[in-house]
BAKOLZA-472634 format. One record per residue (C-alpha): residue number from 1; residue in one letter; x, y negated, z. Coordinates in pm, whole numbers, plus 32768, in hexadecimal, padded with zeros to 4 digits. Each point is the difference from the previous one (the first is absolute). Layout:
N
@n = NUM&res = A&px = X&py = Y&pz = Z
...
// end
This chain:
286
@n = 1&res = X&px = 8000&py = 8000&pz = 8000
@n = 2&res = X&px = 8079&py = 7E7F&pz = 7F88
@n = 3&res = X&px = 805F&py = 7F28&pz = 813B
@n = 4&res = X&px = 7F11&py = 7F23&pz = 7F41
@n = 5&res = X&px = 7EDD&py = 80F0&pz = 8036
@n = 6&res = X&px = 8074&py = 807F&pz = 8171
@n = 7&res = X&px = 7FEF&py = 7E90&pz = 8073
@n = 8&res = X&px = 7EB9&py = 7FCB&pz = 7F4C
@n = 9&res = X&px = 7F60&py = 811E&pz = 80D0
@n = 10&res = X&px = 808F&py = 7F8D&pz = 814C
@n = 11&res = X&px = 7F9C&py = 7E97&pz = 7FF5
@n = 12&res = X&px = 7E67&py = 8027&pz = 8024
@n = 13&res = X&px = 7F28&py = 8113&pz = 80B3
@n = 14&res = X&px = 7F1A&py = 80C2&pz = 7F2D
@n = 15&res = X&px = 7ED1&py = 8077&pz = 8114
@n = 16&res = X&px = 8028&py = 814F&pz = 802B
@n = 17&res = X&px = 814D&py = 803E&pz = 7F30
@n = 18&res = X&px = 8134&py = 8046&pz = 8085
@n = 19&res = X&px = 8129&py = 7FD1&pz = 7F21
@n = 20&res = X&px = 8093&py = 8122&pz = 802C
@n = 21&res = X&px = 80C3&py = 8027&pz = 7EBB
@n = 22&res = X&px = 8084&py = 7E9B&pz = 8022
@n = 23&res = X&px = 808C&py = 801D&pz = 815A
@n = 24&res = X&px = 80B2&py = 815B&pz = 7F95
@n = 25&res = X&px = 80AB&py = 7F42&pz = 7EC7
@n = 26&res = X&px = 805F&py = 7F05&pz = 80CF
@n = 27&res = X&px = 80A9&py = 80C1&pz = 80F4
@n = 28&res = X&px = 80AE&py = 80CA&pz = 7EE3
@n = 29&res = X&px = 8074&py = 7EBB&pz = 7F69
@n = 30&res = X&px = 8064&py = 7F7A&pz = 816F
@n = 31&res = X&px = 8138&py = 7F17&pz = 7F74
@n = 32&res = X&px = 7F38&py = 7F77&pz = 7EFB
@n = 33&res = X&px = 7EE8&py = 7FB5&pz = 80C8
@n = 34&res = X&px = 8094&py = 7F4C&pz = 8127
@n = 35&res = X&px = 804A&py = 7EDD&pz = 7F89
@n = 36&res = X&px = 7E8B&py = 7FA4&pz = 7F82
@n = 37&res = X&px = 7F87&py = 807C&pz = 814F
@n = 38&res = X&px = 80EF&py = 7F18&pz = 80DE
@n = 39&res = X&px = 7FA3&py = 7EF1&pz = 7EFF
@n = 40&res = X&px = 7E72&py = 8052&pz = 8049
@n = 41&res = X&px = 805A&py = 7FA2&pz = 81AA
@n = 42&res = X&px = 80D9&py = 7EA7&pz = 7F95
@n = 43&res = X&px = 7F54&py = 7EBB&pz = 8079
@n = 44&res = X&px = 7F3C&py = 8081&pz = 80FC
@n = 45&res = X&px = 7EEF&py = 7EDD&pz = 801D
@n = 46&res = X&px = 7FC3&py = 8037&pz = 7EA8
@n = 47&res = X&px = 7FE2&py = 814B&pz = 8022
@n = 48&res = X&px = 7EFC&py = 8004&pz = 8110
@n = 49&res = X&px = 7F65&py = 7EE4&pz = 7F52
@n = 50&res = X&px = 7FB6&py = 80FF&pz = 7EDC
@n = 51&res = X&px = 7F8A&py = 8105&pz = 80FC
@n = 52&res = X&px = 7EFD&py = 7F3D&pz = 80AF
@n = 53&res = X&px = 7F96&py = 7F8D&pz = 7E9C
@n = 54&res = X&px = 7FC4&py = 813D&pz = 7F85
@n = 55&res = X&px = 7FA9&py = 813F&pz = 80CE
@n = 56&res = X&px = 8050&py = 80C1&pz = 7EE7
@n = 57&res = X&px = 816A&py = 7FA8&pz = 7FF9
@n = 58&res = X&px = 80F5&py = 813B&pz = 805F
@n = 59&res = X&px = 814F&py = 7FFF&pz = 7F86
@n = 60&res = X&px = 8082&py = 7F69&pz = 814D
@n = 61&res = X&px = 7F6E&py = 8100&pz = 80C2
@n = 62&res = X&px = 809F&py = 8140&pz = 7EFF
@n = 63&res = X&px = 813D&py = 7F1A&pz = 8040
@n = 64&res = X&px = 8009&py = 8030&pz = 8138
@n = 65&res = X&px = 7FDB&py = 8170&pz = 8012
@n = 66&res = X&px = 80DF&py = 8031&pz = 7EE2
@n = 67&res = X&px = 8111&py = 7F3C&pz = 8075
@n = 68&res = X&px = 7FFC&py = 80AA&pz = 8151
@n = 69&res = X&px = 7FFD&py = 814F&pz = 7F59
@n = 70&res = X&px = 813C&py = 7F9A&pz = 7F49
@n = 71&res = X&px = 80A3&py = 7F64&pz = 811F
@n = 72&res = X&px = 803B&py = 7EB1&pz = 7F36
@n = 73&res = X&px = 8069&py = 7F1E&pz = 8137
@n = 74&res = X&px = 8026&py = 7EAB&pz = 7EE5
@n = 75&res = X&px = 7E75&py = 803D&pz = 805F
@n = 76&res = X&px = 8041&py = 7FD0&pz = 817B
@n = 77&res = X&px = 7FFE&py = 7E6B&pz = 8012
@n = 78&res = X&px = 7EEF&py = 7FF3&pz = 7EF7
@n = 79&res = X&px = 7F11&py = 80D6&pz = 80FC
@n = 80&res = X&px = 8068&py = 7F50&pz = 80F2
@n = 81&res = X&px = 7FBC&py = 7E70&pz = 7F6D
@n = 82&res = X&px = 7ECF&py = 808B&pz = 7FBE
@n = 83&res = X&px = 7F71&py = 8069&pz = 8124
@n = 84&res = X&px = 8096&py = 7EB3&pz = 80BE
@n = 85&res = X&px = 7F29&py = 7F67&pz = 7F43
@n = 86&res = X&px = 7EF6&py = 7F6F&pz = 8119
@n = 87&res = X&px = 7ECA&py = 806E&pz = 805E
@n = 88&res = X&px = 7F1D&py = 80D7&pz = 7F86
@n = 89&res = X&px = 7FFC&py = 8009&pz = 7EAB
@n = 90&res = X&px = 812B&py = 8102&pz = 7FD3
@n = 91&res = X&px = 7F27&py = 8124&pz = 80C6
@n = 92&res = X&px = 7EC4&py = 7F93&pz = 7F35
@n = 93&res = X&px = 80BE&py = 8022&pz = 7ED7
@n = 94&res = X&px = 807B&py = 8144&pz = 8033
@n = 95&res = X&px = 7F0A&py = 8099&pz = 80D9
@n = 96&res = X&px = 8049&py = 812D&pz = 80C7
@n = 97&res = X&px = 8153&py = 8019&pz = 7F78
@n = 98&res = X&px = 808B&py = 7F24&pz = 8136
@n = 99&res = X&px = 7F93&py = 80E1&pz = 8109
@n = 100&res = X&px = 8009&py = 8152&pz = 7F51
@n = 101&res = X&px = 8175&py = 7FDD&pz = 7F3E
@n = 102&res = X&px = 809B&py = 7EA7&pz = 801C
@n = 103&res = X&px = 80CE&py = 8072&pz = 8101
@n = 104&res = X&px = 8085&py = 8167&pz = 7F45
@n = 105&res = X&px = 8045&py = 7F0E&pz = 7ED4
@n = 106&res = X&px = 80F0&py = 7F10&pz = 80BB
@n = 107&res = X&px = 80B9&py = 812D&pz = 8058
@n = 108&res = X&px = 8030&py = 807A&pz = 7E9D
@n = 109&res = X&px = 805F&py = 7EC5&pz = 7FB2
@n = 110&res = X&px = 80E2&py = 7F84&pz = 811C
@n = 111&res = X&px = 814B&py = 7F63&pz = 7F82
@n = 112&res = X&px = 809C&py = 7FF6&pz = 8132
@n = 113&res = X&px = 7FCC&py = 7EBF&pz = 80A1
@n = 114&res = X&px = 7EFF&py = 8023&pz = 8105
@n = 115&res = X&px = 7FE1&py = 7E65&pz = 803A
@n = 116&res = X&px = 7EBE&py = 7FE0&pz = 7F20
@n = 117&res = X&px = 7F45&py = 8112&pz = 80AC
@n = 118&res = X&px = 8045&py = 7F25&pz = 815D
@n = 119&res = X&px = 7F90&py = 7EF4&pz = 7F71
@n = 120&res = X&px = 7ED3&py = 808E&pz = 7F95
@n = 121&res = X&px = 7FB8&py = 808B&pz = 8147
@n = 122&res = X&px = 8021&py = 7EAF&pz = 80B7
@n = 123&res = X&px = 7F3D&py = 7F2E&pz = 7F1F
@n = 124&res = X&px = 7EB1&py = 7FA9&pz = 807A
@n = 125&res = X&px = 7F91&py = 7F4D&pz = 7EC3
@n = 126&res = X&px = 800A&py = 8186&pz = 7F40
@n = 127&res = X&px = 7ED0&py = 80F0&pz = 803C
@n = 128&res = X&px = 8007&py = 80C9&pz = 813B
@n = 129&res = X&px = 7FA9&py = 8116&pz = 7F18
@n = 130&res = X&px = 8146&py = 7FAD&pz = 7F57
@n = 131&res = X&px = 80E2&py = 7FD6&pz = 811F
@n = 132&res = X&px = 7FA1&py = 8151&pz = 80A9
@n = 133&res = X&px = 8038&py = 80B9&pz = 7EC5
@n = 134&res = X&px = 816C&py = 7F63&pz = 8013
@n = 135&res = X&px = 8038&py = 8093&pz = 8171
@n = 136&res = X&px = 7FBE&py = 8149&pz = 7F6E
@n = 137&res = X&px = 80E0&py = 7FE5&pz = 7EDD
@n = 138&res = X&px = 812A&py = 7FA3&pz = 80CD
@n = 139&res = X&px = 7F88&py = 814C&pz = 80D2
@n = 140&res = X&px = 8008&py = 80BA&pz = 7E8F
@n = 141&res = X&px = 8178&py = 7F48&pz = 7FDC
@n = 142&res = X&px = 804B&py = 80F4&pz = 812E
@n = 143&res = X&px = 7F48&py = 8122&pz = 7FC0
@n = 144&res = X&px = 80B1&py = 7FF6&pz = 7EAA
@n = 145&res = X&px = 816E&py = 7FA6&pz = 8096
@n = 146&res = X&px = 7FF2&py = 7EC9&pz = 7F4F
@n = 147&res = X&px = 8034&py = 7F2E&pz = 8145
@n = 148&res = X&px = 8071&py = 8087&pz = 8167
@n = 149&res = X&px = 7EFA&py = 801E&pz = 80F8
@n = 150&res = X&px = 80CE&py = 7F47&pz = 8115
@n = 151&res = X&px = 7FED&py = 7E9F&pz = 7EF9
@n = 152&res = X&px = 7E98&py = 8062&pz = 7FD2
@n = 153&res = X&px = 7FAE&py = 7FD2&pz = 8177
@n = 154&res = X&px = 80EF&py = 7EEB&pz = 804B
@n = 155&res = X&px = 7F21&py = 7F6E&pz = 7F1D
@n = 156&res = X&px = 7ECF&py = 8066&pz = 8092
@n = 157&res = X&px = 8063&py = 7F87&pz = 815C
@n = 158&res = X&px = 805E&py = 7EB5&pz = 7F62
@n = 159&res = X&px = 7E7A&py = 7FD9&pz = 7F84
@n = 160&res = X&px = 7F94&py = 8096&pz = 8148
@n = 161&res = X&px = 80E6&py = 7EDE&pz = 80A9
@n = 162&res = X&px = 7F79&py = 7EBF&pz = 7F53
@n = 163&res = X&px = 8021&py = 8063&pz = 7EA3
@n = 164&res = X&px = 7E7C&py = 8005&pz = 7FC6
@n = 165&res = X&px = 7F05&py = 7F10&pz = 801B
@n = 166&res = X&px = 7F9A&py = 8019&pz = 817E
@n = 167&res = X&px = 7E82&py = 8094&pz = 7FBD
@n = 168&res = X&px = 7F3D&py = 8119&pz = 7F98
@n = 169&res = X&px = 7FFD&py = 805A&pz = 7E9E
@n = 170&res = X&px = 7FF2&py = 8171&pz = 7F37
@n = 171&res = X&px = 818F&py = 7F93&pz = 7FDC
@n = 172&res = X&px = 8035&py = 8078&pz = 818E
@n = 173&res = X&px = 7F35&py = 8139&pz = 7FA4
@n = 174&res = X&px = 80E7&py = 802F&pz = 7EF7
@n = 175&res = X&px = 8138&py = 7FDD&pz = 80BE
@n = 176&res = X&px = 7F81&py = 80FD&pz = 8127
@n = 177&res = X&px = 7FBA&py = 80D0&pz = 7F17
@n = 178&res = X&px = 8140&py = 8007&pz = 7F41
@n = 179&res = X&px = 80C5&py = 801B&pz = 814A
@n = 180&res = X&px = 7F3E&py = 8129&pz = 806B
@n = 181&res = X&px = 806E&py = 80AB&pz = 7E93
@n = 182&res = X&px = 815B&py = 7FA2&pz = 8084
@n = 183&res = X&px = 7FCB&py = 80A7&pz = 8155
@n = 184&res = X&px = 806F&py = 7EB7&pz = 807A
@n = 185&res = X&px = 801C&py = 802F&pz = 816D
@n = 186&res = X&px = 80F2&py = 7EF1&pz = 8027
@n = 187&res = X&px = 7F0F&py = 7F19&pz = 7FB8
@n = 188&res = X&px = 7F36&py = 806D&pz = 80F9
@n = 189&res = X&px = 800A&py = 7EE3&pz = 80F3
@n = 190&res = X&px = 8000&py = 7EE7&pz = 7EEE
@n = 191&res = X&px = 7E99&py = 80A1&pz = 7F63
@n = 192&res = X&px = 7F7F&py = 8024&pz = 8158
@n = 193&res = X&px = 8030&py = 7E6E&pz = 8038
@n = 194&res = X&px = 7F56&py = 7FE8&pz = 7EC0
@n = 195&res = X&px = 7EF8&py = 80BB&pz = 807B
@n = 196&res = X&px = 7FD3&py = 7F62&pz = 8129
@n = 197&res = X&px = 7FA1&py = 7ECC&pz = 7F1E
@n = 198&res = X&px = 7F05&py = 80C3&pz = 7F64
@n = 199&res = X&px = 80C5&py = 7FFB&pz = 7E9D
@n = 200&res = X&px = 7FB1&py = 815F&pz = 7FC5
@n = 201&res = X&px = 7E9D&py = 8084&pz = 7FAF
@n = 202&res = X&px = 8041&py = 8146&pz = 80A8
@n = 203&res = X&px = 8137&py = 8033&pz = 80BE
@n = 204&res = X&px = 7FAA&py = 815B&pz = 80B1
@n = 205&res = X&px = 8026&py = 8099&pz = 7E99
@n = 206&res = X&px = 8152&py = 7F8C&pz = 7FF8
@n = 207&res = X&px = 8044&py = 80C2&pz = 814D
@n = 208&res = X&px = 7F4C&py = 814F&pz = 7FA8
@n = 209&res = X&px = 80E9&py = 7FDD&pz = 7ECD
@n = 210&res = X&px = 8147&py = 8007&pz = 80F3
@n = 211&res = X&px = 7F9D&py = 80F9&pz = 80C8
@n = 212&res = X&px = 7FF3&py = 8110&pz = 7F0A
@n = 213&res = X&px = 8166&py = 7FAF&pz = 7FC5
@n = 214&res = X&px = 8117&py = 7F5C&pz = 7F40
@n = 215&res = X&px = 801B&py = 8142&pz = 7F4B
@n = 216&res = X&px = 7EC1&py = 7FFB&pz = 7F85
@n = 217&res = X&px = 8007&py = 7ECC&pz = 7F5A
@n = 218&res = X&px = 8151&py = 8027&pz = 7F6A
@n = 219&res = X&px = 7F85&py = 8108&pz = 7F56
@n = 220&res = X&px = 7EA0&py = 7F90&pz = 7F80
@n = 221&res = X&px = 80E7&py = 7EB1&pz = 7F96
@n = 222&res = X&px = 80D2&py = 80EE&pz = 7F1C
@n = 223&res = X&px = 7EE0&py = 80C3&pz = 7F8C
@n = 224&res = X&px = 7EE3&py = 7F25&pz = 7FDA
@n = 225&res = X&px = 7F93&py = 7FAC&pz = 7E9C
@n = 226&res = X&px = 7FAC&py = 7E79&pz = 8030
@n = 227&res = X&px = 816F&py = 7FF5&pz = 802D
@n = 228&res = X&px = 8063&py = 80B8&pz = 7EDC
@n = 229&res = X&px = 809E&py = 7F4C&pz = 7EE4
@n = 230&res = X&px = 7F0E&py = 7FD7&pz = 7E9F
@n = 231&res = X&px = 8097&py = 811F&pz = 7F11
@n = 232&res = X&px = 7EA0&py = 8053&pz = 7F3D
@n = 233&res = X&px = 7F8B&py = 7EA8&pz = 7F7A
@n = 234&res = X&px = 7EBF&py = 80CC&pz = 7F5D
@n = 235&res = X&px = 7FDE&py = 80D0&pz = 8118
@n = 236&res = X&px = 7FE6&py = 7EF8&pz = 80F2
@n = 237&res = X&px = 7EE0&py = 7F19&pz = 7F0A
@n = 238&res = X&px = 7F4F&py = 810F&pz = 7F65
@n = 239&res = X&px = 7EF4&py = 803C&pz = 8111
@n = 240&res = X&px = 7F95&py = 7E93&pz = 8001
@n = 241&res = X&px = 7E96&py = 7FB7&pz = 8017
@n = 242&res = X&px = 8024&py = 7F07&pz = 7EB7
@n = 243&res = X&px = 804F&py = 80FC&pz = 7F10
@n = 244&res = X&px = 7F01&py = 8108&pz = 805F
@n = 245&res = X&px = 7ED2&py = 8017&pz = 7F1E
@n = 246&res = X&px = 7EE0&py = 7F6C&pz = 80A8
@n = 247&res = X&px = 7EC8&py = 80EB&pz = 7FD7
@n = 248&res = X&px = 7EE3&py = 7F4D&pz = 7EE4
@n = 249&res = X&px = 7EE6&py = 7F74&pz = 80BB
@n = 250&res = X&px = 7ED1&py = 808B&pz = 8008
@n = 251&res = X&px = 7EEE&py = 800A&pz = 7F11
@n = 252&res = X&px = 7EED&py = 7ED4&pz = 8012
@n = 253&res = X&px = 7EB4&py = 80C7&pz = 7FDB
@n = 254&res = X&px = 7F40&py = 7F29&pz = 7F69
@n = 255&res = X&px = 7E5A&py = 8008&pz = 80B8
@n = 256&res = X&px = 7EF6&py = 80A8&pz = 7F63
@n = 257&res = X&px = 7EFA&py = 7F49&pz = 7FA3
@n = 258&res = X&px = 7EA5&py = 8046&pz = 8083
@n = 259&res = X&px = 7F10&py = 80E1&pz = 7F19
@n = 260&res = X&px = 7F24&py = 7F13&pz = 7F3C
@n = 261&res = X&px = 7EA3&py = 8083&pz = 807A
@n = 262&res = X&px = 8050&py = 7FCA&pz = 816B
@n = 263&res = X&px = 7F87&py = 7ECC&pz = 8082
@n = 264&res = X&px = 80E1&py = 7F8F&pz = 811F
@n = 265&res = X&px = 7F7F&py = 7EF2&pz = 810D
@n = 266&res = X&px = 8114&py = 7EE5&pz = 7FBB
@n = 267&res = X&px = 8043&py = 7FE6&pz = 817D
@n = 268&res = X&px = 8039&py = 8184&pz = 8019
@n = 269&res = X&px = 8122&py = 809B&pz = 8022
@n = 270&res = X&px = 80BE&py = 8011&pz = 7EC5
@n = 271&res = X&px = 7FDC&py = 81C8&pz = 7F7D
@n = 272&res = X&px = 8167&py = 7FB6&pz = 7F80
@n = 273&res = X&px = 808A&py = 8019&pz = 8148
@n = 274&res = X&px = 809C&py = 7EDF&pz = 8063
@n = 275&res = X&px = 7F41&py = 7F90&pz = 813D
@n = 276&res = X&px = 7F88&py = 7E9B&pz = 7F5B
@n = 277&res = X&px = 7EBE&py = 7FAD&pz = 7FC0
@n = 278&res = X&px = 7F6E&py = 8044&pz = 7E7B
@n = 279&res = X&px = 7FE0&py = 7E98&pz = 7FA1
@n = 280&res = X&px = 8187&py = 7FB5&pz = 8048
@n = 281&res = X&px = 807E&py = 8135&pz = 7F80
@n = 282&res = X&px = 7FB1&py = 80AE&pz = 7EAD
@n = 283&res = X&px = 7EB7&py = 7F52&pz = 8005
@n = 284&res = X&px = 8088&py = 7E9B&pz = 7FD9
@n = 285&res = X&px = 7FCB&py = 7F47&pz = 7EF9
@n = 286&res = X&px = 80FC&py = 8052&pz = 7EAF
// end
C-alpha cells in the first residue's frame, strides 16, 4: 500500500471500520512512515484546534499508538507539548485515550529526560485527568527500568512535601496510588500528613495495600499490564467502541388504518393502538 493511501485511511474515522490493512502497511513500512506521523503531532495548538473541529479527525490518535509501538522517542516532546496544553480541551479531544493509555505511551516514547513529565505533574493549569496519567507513566518508567525507583520516590516525596498545590484534587489520588504500586513505605509518614489534611479520598486503601506486603506489589508492578509498554498498535485500538458496527434501527411500522365500514366515535380511543383519542390520531383531518 502507497504512503499516500496509508495516510489517507488514518486521517478520518469511517463508523464502524477499522483500518486494519492500513495500520499493518504502516507498520511494515515503519521508516517510511515516521516521519509523516511525527509531522501529523507538530504544532500542537493547531493540532488540537483540528481535533475539536472535527470529531472525525484520527491520525493523531494512530500516531500515538504507532509511534509508541516503534519506540520513536523524537515523538516524546511532541506528546508531551501537547498535552501541556491547558485545560480541558486535550482530554476532550482525545477521549478515553488519557486515562486508558496516555501513560503506557509516554513510556514507549521516553527519551530520557524525565523533566517534562515533572512538569506536567506539577502544573495545575493541565487536566487532573492529565496529570494523574503522568504519575503513572513515571511508575511505567520503573516498571520498565527506564528510571530507578529510588529517583521515582525522591520525586514523589518532593510533591508530597510542597510540590503540589496544597488541596484536594484526583492528582493526590493519583500520587497515593502510584506510591502504593511502588510499595512505597518510605513515604509512609509524608502520605499520612497528607492525609491528615484530608488530601486523599480514601487513605485506608492505601494501608490495606501495605499490609499485604512490599512483595506483593513489586510483583503486580512488574506484571501488571497498564504498565506494560505499547508493542501491538492494532491490538491495543481494535476493540474500540467507534469502529464496531452499530446494529440498523428498527423498523417504523407504519398504523393500520381503520376498516372503512366501522364508524368510530371521534373521542374514542383510536383501534390503531396508540392510546390517543380518534380525532387526533388517524382520524384527523388529511
Amino acid at each position: 500500500m502507497e504512503l499516500k493511501i496509508i495516510l489517507q485511511e488514518l486521517t478520518d474515522l469511517i463508523p464502524g471500520r477499522f483500518p486494519r490493512e492500513a495500520l499493518q502497511a504502516a507498520i511494515a513500512q515503519r521508516e517510511a512512515i515516521t516521519p509523516y506521523l511525527l509531522q501529523s503531532l507538530e504544532n500542537p495548538p493547531r493540532v488540537l484546534r483540528r481535533m475539536a473541529a472535527d470529531d472525525n479527525y484520527m491520525l493523531p490518535l494512530y500516531a500515538f499508538y504507532l509511534l509508541a509501538q516503534f519506540r520513536e522517542t523524537q515523538a516524546y516532546p511532541l506528546i508531551v507539548a501537547f498535552f501541556s496544553l491547558p485545560g480541558e480541551a486535550p482530554l476532550n479531544a482525545t477521549g478515553d485515550f488519557v486515562t486508558e493509555d496516555l501513560d503506557r505511551v509516554l513510556a514507549s516514547v521516553f527519551d530520557g529526560n524525565v523533566a517534562p513529565l515533572k512538569r506536567l505533574v506539577r502544573n495545575p493549569r493541565i487536566n487532573e485527568f492529565t496529570r494523574n496519567a503522568t504519575l503513572r507513566g513515571l511508575v511505567c518508567l520503573v516498571a520498565n527500568n527506564l528510571q530507578p525507583r529510588d529517583a521515582v520516590i525522591t520525586y514523589f516525596r518532593h510533591l508530597l512535601r510542597g510540590g503540589l498545590e496544597r488541596r484536594y484534587s484526583y492528582v493526590w489520588d493519583g500520587l497515593l496510588s502510584a506510591c502504593a504500586d511502588l510499595s512505597a513505605e518510605e513515604l509512609r509518614e509524608d502520605l499520612q500528613k497528607a492525609a491528615d489534611e484530608n488530601l486523599f479520598e480514601d487513605f485506608a486503601w492505601f494501608e490495606e495495600v501495605m499490609a499485604r506486603g512490599g512483595d506483593v506489589a513489586q510483583r503486580k508492578l512488574y506484571q501488571d499490564r497498564r504498565y506494560r509498554p505499547i508493542t501491538d498498535a492494532i491490538a491495543e485500538m481494535e476493540w474500540w467502541t467507534c469502529f464496531k458496527r452499530q446494529p440498523a434501527p428498527p423498523p417504523v411500522i407504519p398504523r393500520p388504518a381503520p376498516p372503512a365500514t366501522q364508524k368510530i366515535g371521534r373521542n374514542t380511543p383510536c383501534p390503531c393502538g396508540s392510546g390517543k383519542k380518534y380525532k387526533h390520531c388517524c382520524g384527523r383531518p388529511g
